[in-house]
C-alpha positions in Angstrom: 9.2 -34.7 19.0 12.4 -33.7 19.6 12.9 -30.6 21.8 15.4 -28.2 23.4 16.6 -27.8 27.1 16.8 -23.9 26.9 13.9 -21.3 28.5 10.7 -22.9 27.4 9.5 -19.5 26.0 12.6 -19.5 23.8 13.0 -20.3 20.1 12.6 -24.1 18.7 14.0 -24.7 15.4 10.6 -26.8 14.0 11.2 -30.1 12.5 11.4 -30.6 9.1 7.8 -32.3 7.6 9.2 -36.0 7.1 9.7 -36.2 10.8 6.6 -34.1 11.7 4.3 -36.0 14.0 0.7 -37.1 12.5 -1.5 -34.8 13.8 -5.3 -34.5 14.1 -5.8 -31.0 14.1 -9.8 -31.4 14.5 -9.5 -30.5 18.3 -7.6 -27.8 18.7 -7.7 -23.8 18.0 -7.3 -22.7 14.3 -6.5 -19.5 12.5 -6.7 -19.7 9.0 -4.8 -16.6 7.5 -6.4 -17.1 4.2 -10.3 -16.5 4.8 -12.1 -13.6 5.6 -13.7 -12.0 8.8 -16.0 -9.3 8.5 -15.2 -8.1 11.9 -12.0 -8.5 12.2 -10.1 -5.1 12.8 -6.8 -6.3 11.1 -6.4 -5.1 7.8 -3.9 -6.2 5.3 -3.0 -5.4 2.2 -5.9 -6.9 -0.2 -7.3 -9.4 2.6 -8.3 -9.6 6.1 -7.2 -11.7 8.7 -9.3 -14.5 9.6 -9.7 -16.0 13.1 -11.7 -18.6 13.9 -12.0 -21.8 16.0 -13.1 -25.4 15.0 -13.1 -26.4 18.1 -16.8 -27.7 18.8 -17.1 -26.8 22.7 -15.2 -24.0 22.9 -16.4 -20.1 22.7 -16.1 -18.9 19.3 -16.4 -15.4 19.7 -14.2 -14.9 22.6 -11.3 -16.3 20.8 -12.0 -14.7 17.4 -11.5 -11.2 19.6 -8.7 -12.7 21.6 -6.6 -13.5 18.3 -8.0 -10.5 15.8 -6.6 -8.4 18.8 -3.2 -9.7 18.6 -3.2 -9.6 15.0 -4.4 -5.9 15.2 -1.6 -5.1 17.6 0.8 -6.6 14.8 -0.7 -5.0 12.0 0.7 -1.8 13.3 4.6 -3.1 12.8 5.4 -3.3 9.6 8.0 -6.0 9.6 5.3 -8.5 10.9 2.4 -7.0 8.6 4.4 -8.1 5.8 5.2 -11.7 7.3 1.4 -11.7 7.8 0.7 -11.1 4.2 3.1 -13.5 3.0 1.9 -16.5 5.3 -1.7 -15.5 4.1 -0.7 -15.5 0.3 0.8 -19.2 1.0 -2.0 -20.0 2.7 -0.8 -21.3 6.4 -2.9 -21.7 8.8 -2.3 -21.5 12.9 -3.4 -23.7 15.6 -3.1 -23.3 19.5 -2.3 -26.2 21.2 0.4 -27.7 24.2 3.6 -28.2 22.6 5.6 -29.7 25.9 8.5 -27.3 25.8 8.6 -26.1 22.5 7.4 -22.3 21.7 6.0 -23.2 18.3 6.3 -25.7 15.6 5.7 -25.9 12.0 4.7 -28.3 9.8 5.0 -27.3 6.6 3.7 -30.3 4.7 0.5 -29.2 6.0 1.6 -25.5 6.0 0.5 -25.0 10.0 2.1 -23.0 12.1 1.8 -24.8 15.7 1.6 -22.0 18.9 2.2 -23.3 22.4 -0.7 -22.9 24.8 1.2 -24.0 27.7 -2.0 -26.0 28.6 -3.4 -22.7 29.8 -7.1 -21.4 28.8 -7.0 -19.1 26.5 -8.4 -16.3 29.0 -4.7 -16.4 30.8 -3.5 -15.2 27.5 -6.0 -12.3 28.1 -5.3 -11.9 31.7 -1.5 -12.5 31.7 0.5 -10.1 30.2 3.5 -11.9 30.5 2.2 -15.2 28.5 0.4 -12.9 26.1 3.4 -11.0 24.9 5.2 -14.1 25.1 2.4 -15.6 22.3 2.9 -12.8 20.5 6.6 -13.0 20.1 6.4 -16.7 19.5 3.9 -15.6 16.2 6.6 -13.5 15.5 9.3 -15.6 14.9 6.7 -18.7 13.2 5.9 -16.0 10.8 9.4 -15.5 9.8 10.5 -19.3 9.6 7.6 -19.4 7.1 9.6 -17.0 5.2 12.4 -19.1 5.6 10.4 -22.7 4.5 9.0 -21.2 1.6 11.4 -18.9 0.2 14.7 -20.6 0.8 14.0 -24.4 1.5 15.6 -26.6 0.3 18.8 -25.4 0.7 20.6 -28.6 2.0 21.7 -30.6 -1.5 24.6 -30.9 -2.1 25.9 -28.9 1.0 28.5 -29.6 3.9 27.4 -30.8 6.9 29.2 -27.6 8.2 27.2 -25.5 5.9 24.3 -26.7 7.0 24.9 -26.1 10.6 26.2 -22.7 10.0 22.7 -21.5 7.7 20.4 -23.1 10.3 22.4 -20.9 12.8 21.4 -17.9 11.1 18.1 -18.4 10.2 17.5 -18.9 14.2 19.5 -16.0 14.7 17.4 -14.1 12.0 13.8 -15.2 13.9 15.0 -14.1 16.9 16.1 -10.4 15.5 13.0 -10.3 13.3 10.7 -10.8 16.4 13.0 -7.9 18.2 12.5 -5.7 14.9 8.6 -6.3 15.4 9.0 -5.6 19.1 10.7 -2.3 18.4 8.4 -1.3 15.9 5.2 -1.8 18.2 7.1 0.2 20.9 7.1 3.0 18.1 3.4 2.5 17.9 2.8 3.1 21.5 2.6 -0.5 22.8 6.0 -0.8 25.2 5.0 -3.7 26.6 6.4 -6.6 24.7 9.8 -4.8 24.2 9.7 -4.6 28.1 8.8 -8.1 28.2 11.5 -8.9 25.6 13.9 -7.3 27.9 13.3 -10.1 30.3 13.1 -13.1 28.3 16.0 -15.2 26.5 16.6 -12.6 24.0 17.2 -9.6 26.4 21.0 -9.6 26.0 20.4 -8.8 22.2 17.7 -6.4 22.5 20.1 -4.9 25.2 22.7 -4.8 22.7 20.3 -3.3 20.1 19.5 -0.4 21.8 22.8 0.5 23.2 24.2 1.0 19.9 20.8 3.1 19.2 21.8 5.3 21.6 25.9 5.6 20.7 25.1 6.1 16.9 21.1 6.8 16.6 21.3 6.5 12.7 22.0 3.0 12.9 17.8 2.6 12.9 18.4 3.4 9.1 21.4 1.5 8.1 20.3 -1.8 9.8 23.3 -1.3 12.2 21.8 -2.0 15.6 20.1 -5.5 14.1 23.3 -6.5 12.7 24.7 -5.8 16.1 21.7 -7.8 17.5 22.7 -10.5 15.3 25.7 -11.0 16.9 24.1 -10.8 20.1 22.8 -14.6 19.3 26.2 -16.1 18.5 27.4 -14.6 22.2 25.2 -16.9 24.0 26.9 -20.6 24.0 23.9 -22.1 25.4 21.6 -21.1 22.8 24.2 -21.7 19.7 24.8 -25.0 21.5 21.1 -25.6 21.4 20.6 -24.9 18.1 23.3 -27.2 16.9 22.5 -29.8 18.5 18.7 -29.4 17.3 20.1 -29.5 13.7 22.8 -32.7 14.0 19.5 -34.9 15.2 18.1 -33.8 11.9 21.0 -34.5 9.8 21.5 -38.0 11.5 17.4 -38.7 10.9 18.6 -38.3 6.7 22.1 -40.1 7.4 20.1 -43.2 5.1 18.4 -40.8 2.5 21.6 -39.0 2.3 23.5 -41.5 0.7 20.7 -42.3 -2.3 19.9 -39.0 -3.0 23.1 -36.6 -2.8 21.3 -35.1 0.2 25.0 -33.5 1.8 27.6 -32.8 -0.6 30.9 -30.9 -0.6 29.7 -27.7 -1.3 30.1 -24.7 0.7 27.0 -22.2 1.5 27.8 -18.7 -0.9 28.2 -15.8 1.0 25.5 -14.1 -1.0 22.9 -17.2 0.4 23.6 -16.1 3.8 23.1 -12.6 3.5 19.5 -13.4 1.5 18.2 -14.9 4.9 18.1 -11.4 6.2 15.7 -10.2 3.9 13.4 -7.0 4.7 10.2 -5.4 3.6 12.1 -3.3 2.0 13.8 -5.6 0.0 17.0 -4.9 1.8 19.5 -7.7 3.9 20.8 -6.2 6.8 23.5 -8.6 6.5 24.7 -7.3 3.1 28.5 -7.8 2.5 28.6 -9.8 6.3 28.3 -13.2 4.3 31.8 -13.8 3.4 32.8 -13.0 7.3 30.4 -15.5 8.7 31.2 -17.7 6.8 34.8 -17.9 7.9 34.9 -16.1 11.6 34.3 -18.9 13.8 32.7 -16.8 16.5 29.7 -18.0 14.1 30.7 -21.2 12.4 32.6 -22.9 14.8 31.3 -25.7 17.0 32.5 -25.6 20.2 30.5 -28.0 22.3 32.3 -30.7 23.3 28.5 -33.2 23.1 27.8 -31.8 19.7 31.5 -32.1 18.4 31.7 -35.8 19.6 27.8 -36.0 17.7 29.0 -34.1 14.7 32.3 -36.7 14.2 29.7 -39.2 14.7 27.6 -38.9 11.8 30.4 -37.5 9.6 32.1 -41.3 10.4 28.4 -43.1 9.6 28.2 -40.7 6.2 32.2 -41.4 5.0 31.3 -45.4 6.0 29.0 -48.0 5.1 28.6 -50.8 7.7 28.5 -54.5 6.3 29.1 -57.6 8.0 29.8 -55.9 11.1 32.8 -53.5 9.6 33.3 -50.1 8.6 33.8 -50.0 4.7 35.3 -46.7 3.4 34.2 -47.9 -0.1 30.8 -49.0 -0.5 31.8 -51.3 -3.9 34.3 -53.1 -1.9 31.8 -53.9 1.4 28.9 -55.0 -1.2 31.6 -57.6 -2.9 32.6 -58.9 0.2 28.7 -59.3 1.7 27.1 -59.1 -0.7 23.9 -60.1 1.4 24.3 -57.0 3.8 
């Protein structure tokens, strides 16, 4: 599995399921959002969450009332009760299990959101409040890339490879406000703690930026302001942009192949009105309405300025312009077949 170089606490874009490693899931810790607990204490809107563990030597009851705990806590935000209820309604399920570097994963062909345990008991998730609110957050943004798989996957036919980078660019930028959201809410609800731990993590400079333009114009709570304003907090930091394009190109060069069978990249350019859907709220409002068209063109968030991932990017625009016969580079595929024909 591919991974990231940034903070391992960080967001990982999760691989799309044809590269998704074959898993055995019999072993390891699983929440199935769909079934009920009687005990739980998280209630949602016509269900309750279910915890549970399938794990055969492990203590059942200690990590149902670790997880219903969490999910509890999260109940009380609004913007994560409603990415509950819509990963429950689509029936995902959660596992806890060591993901190397990666904060979570997702495999949507199985519809399983994947949480990193950093190979740490789950009592340190108890004990610790810094990996707890750190699990937490990493639910968070799972939750909302659910969102993302089921309600605006697949987006890719057809598109540019520059299209492609840029939406994949958002929708990290949009987990990563979503969980910050979620984080603000809780602090709303009396629980501090993980927006003072979000203050500290990767993601600081935006919540930073967040609530400085709270406190210059306080009705920007209302109008979406301050998360638009945390949204471009993301595209400031080269190293994470950087990261996330580079994430996205080794996906595109895994479909190079497919791509040319199936019309997988095209020449079409993502719609304004796409982009500002990705930033879709309970309330059934986008707090990046009328931003589309400028993010579309400003290259503070389209352009590719990594010199490694503009030397990858030329690379796999050269393999998809070329087909490669006989040891040369044939701009026209009819041509290259008539010459070797056995290639």
């Amino acid at each position: 599995m591919k991974a990231n170089h940034i903070n391992p606490l960080g967001r990982l874009k999760p691989l799309p399921s044809p590269y998704a490693e074959e898993r055995n899931y019999t072993h390891t810790s699983q929440f199935d959002l769909t079934r009920d607990l009687s005990r739980s204490n998280a209630q949602g809107s016509g269900f309750n969450i279910k915890a549970w563990c399938q794990e055969a030597d492990c203590d059942y009851s200690y990590e149902c009332a670790l997880f219903d705990d969490i999910f509890s806590d999260l109940m009380d935000s609004p913007m994560a009760r409603s990415l509950i209820n819509f990963a429950a309604e689509q029936e995902w399920s959660i596992y806890v299990e060591p993901l190397n570097d990666a904060a979570y994963d997702l495999d949507d062909e199985h519809k399983v959101l994947l949480l990193n345990n950093y190979n740490l008991k789950l009592p340190t998730f108890e004990k610790s409040g810094f990996f707890r609110h750190a699990l937490i957050l990493s639910l968070v943004k799972g939750l909302r890339d659910i969102w993302h798989i089921e309600c605006r996957q697949p987006y890719e036919h057809g598109l540019t490879i520059e299209s492609v980078l840029l939406l994949e660019r958002v929708r990290a930028a949009d987990c990563d406000v979503i969980a910050l959201l979620t984080a603000w809410e809780l602090r709303g609800e009396g629980m501090p703690e993980i927006w003072r731990h979000l203050l500290g993590a990767p993601e600081g400079d935006m919540a930073l930026r967040f609530t400085e333009a709270l406190e210059r114009e306080p009705q920007k709570h209302f109008n979406n302001s301050a998360l638009i304003e945390a949204f471009h907090g993301w595209f400031d930091n080269a190293e994470r942009v950087g990261a996330c394009d580079h994430q996205t190109l080794d996906m595109i060069d895994c479909m190079v192949e497919e791509s040319r069978e199936t019309g997988l990249y095209g020449h079409k350019k993502a719609k304004p009105q796409f982009i500002e859907s990705l930033s879709r709220l309970p309330d059934r409002t986008f707090y990046l309405q009328d931003y589309g068209f400028g993010i579309s063109k400003d290259p503070h968030f389209a352009g590719l300025e990594d010199d490694v991932n503009q030397a990858y990017y030329l690379q796999i625009k050269h393999e998809m312009e070329t087909t490669h016969a006989g040891g040369i580079y044939f701009r026209d595929s009819k041509l290259a077949a008539k010459i070797f024909p056995d290639d």
